[in-house]
N, C-alpha and C positions, 0 to 999 in steps of 0.2 A: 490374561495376556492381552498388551494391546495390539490392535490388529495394524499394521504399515502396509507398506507400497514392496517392502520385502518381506511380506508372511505370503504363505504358499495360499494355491485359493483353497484346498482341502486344512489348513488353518484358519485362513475366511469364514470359512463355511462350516466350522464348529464353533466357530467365538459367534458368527452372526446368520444363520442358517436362512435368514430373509433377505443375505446377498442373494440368490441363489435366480431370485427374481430378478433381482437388478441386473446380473451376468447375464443372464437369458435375452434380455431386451437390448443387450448389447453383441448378439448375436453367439454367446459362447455356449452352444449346447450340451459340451461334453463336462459335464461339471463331475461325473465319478467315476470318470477316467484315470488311467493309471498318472497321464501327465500332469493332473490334476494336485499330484500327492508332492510334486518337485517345483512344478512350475508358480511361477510367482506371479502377485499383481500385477507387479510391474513389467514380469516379460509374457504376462500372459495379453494384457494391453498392447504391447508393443507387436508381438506376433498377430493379432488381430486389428492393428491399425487403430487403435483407440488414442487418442490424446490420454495421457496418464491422469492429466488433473481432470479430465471429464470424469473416468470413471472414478477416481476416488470421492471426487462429488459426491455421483450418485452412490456410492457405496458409504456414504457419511466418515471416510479414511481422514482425517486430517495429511496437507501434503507439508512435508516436512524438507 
């Protein structure tokens, strides 16, 4: 599966489990949280104030 800017980060984080680091340094601790299982890269950025294209950066996401 390729991972986007709309897979859940508990998709994230089964396709590439060393995002996991990358979300933590961007201040998102709750990574096996319930919200985790719905909420998206892209609204989980959004709700933490992230620039989308930063974090896809750092999470090697191509932005599409």
């Amino acid at each position: 599966m390729a991972v986007t800017a709309d897979s859940t980060i508990a998709e994230l984080l089964r396709e590439k489990p060393e995002s996991a680091q990358v979300l933590f340094r961007f201040g998102m601790g709750c990574l096996g949280c319930a919200i985790a299982n719905n909420e998206t890269v892209r609204e989980a950025a959004q709700a933490h104030g992230i620039p989308l294209g930063e974090m896809l950066e750092a999470l090697g996401i191509p932005e599409k």
